[in-house]
C-alpha positions in Angstrom: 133.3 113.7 107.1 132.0 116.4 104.6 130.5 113.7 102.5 126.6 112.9 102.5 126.5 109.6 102.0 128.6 108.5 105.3 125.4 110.4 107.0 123.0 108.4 105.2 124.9 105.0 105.9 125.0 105.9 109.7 121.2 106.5 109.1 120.5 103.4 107.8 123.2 101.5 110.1 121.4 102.9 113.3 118.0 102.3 111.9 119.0 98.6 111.1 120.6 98.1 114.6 117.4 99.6 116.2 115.4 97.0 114.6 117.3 94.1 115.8 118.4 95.2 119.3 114.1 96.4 119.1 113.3 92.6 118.2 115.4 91.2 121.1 114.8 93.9 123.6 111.2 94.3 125.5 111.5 98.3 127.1 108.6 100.0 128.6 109.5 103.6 126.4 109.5 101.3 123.2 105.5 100.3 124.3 105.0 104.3 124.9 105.9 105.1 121.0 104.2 102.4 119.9 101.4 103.3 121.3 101.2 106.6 120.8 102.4 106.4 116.5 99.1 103.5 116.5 97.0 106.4 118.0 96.6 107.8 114.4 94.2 111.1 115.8 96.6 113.1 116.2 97.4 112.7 111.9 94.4 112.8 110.8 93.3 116.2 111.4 95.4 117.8 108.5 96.1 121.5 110.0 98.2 119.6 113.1 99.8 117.3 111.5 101.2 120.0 109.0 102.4 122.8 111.4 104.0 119.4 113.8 105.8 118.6 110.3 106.5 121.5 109.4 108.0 122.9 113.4 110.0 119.1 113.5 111.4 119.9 110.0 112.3 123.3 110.2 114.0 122.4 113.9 116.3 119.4 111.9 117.6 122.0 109.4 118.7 124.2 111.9 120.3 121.8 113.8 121.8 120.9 110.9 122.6 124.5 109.8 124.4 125.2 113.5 126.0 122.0 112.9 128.4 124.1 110.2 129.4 126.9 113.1 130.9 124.6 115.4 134.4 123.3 114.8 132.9 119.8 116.1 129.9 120.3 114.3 131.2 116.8 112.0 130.6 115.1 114.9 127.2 116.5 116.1 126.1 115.6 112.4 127.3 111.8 113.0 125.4 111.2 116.2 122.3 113.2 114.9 122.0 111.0 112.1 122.5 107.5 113.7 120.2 108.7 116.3 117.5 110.0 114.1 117.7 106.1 112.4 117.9 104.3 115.6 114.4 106.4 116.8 112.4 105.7 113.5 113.6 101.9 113.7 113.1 101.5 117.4 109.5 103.1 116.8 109.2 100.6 113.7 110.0 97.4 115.8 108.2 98.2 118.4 104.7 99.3 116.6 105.1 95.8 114.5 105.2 93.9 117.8 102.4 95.1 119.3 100.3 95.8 116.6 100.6 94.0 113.3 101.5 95.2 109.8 98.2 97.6 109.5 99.2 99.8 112.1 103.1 99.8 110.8 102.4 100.8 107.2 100.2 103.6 108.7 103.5 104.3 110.5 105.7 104.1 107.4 103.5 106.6 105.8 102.7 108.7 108.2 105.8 109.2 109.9 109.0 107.1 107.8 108.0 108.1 104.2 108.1 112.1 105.3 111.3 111.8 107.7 112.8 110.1 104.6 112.2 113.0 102.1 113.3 115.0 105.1 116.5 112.9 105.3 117.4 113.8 102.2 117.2 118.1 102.5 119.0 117.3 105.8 121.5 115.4 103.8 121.9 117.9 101.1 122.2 120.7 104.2 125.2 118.4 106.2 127.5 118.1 103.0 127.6 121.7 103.4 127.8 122.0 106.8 130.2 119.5 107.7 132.7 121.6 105.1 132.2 124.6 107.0 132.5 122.7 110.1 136.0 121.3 108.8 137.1 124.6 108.2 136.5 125.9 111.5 138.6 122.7 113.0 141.3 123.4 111.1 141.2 127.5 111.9 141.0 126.4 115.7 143.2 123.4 115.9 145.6 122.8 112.5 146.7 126.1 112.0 144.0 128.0 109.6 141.8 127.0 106.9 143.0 127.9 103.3 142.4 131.7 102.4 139.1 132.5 101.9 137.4 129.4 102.7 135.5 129.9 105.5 133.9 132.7 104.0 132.7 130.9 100.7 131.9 127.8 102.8 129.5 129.7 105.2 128.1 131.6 102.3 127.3 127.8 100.5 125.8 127.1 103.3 123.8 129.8 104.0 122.4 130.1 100.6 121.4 126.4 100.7 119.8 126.4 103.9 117.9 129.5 103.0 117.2 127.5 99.2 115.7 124.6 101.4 113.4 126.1 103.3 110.3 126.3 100.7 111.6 123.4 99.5 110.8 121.8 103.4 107.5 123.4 103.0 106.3 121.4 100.5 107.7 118.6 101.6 105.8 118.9 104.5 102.5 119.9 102.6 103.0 116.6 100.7 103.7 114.2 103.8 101.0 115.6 105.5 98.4 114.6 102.6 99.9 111.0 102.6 99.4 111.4 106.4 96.4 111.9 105.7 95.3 110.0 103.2 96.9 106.9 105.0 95.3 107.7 107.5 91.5 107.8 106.1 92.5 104.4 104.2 94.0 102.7 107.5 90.2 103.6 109.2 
């Protein structure tokens, strides 16, 4: 459970399931986000769409940084990932079928390409705090982590949370100029 990559696989397993279940499914709330991701006004103006990235981004890493201070926190991590892949596929399906390719590369860069580079902070954040989380389980249910580990784990995670934080910023600064830019293009 503490590695990264099992997060990144349920990522892509949920986002890959979205797209076929999307393709054979017809739902009313998959019209709604397509709809709304093909209404490109609200990313173009550049001031929005950076403080909605930025507020979305900084939400995810504390969710993910909470994750570490729950002895279940493993498991919030698991269904936050899958769920975060089965959202951007369902939108994906769902904005091809109704409106072409145009309008779901505008999508892709828009919204996929910065929840991607996203991803991976949030990826580099869950390692950490699914070790801290594992530690708590085994304080509350197995007996006790090993001496000293729940300090040094909450400590790692701290630091790297704190770490990622200008790092999200300029993540952000850089999906909202491809935003942007796709944008102008797509117009």
């Amino acid at each position: 459970m503490e590695n990264p990559l099992l997060y990144a696989v349920l990522f892509l397993a949920g986002y890959v399931l979205s797209v076929f279940y999307g393709r054979v499914l017809e739902s009313d709330v998959g019209e709604q986000l397509a709809a709304y991701y093909m209404d490109s006004s609200h990313l173009a103006v550049w001031p929005a769409s950076f403080l909605n990235q930025l507020a979305a981004s900084f939400i995810q890493i504390l969710f993910t940084f909470f994750c570490g201070f729950s002895a279940v926190g493993f498991g919030f991590l698991i269904l936050f990932f899958a769920f975060k892949g089965v959202f951007l596929g369902f939108c994906a399906i769902n904005i091809l079928t109704l409106g072409g390719i145009k309008p779901l590369a505008v999508y892709w860069f828009c919204v996929c390409l910065p929840n991607i580079l996203l991803l991976l902070v949030n990826l580099w954040i869950a390692g950490y705090s699914a070790q801290l989380s594992n530690s708590l389980f085994q304080s509350v249910f197995c007996g006790g982590a090993p001496r000293g580990r729940l300090e040094a784990n909450a400590r790692r995670l701290i630091v790297r949370t704190i770490i990622s934080m200008p790092l999200l910023c300029l993540l952000c600064i850089l999906g909202t100029g491809i935003a942007v830019l796709a944008v102008g293009i797509a117009a």
